[in-house]
C-alpha positions as CSV (number, residue, x, y, z in Angstrom):
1,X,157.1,-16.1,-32.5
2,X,157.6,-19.5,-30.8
3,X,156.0,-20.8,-27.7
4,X,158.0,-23.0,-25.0
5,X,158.0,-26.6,-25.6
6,X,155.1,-28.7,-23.3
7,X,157.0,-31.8,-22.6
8,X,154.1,-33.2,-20.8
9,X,152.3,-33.6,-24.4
10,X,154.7,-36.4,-24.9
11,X,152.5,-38.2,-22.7
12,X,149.0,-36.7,-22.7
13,X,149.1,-36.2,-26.2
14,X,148.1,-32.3,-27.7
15,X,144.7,-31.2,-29.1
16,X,143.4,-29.0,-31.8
17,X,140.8,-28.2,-34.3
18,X,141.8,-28.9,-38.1
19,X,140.5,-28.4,-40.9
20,X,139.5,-31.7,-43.1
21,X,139.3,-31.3,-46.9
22,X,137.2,-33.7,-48.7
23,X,137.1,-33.5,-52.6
24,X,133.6,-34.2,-54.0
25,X,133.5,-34.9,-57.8
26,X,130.8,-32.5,-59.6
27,X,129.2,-32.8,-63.3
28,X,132.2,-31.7,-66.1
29,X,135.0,-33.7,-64.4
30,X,135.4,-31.1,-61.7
31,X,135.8,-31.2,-57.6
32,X,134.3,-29.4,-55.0
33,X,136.1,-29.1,-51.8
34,X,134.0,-29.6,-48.6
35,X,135.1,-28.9,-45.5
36,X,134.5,-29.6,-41.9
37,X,136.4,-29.6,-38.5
38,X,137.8,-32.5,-36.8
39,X,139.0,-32.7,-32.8
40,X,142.5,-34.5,-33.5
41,X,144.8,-35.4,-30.4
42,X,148.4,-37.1,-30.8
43,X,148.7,-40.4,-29.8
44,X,149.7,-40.9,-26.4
45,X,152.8,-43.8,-25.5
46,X,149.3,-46.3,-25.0
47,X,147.9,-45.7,-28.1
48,X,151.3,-45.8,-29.7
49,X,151.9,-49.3,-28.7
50,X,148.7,-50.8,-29.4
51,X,148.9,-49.8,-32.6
52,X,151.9,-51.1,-33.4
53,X,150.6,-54.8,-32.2
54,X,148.3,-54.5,-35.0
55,X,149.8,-56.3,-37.8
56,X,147.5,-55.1,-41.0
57,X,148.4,-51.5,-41.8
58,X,145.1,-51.0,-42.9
59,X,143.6,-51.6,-39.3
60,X,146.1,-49.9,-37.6
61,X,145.9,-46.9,-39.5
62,X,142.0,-47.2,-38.8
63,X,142.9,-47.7,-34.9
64,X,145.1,-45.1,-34.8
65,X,142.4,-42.7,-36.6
66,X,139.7,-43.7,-34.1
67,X,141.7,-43.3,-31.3
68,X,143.1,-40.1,-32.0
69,X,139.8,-38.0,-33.7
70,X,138.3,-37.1,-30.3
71,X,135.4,-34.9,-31.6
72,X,134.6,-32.9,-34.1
73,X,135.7,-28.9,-33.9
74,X,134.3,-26.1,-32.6
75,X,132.6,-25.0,-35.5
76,X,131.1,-28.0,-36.2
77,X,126.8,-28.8,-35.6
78,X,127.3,-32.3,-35.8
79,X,128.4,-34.5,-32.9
80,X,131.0,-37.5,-33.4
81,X,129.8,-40.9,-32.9
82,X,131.1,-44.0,-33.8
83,X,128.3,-44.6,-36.2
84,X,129.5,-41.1,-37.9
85,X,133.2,-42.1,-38.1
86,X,132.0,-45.5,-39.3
87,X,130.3,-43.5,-42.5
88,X,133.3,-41.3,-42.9
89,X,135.8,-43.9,-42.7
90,X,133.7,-46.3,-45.4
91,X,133.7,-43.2,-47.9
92,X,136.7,-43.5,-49.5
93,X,136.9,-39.6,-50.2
94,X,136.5,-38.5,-46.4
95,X,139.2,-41.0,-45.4
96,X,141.6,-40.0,-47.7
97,X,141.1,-36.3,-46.2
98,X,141.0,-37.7,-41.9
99,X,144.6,-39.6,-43.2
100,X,146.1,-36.3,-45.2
101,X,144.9,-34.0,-42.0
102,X,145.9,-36.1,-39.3
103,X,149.3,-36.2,-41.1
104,X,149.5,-32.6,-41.4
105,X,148.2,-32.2,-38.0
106,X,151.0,-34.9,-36.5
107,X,153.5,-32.7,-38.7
108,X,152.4,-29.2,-37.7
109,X,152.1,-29.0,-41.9
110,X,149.7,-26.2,-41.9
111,X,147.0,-27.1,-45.0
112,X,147.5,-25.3,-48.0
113,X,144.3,-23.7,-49.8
């Protein structure tokens, strides 16, 4: 079942919890998946544009990111700050998983277990 289309998104941007996956090497050549809940919204027409003036990918991508994770979900006991996006951004793990979820959650791709 489908739900009607809010235009107005286009603008204010959408929100929703999703999940972030972070694979964390164990002894034996192995990985553990951890988990947590971030607070995405899309980027709103602003956001769009001021991205887009930013000529390293790198930073824009980072930008973009920052802009966009508004919080961390529901579930979640922790508080985002920019001191804890900082942390999660300079692992290299947890940014690969805020880039892969943000991309699923821009595509509507739910994650796959």
């Amino acid at each position: 079942m489908s739900a009607k289309f809010d235009f107005k998104t286009l603008e204010t941007g959408f929100e929703a919890d999703w999940p972030v996956k972070v694979n964390r090497p164990k002894d034996g050549g192995q990985v553990e998946v951890r988990e947590f809940d971030a607070r995405f919204r899309s980027p709103t027409p602003a956001i769009t544009a001021e991205a887009e003036a930013i000529e390293d990918i790198g930073a824009r991508l980072k930008f973009t990111l920052k802009s966009c994770m508004i919080g961390l979900g529901k579930s979640e006991t922790e508080t985002l700050t920019p001191a804890l996006f900082e942390a999660l951004w300079a692992d290299t793990a947890a940014m690969r998983a805020l880039v892969v979820a943000f991309g699923e959650f821009r595509t509507g791709s739910p994650a796959k277990n």
